[in-house]
C-alpha positions in Angstrom: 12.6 36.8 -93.2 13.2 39.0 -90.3 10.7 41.8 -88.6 7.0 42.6 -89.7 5.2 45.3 -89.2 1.7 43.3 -88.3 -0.6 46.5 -87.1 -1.7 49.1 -85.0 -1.3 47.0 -81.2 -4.7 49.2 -80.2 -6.8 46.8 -82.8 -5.6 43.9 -80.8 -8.0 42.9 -78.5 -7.4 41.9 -75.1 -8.6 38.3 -74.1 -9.2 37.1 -77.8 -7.4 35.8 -80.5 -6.5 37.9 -84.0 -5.6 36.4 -87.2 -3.6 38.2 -89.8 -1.8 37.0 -92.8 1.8 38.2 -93.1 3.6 37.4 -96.4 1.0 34.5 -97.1 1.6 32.9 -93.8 -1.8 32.7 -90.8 -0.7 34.3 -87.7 -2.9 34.1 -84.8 -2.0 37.2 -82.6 -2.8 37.6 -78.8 -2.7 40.3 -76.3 -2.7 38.9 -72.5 -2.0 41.5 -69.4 -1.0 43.5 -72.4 1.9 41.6 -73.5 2.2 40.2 -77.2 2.0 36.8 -78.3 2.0 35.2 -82.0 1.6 31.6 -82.9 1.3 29.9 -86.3 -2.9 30.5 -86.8 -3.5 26.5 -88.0 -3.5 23.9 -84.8 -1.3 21.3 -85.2 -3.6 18.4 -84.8 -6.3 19.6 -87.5 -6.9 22.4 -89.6 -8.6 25.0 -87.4 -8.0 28.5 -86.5 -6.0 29.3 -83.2 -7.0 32.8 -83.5 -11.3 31.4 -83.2 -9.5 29.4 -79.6 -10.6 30.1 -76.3 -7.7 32.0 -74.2 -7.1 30.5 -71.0 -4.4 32.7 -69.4 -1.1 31.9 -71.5 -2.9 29.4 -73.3 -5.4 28.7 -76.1 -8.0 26.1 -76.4 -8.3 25.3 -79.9 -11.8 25.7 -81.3 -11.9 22.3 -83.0 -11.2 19.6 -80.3 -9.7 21.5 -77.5 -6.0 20.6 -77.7 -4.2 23.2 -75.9 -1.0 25.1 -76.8 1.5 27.6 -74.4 1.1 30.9 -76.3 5.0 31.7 -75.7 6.6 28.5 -76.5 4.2 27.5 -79.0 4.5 23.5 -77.3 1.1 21.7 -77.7 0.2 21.1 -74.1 -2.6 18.4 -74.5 -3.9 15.6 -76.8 -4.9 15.6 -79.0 -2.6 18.1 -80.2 0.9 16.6 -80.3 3.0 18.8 -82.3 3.4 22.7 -81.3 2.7 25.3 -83.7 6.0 27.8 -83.8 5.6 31.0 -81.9 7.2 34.3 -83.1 8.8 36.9 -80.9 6.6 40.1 -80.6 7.1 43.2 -79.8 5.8 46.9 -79.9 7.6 49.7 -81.3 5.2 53.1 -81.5 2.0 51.5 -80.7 3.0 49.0 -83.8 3.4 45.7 -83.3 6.1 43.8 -85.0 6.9 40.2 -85.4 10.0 38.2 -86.0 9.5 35.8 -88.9 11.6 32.6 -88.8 11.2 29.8 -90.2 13.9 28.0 -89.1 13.6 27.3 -86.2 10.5 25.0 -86.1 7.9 24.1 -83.7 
């Protein structure tokens, strides 16, 4: 699918997650020490939103029953989560940021 223009990176809040659909898929975006990170938005373990998690350094707490998952890798990092989520590379260009969309790859 290749790169996505996902927003301006000044609507990203710092220390809080962001969901955005791009090309029907849930992305939940973070911005830690002002560095981009974007996971798949649905927690492996049940259907809640990563983007409503609690951010814990690189890491978000998901809202539901606190499985945890390493924003970079995507890799589920507690029960009773225990399948990762994918994670996209990220990057901004222009105060845009932009997010590599494969599929392949898997969680």
């Amino acid at each position: 699918m290749g790169w996505r223009k996902v927003g301006r990176w000044a609507e990203i809040p710092s220390g809080q997650g962001v969901r955005r659909l791009v090309d029907g898929f849930a992305l939940a975006i973070f911005r830690v020490d002002d560095t981009p990170y974007v996971i798949e938005d649905t927690c492996s373990h049940e259907e809640a939103s990563l983007a409503d998690g609690r951010l814990e350094g690189r890491q978000v707490v998901c809202p539901l029953h606190g499985a945890r998952f390493d924003l970079a890798t995507g890799r589920a990092l507690s029960l009773p989560a225990v399948t990762g989520v994918q994670a996209f590379p990220a990057e901004i260009r222009d105060g845009e940021l932009w997010v590599k969309l494969d599929f392949e790859s898997g969680a």
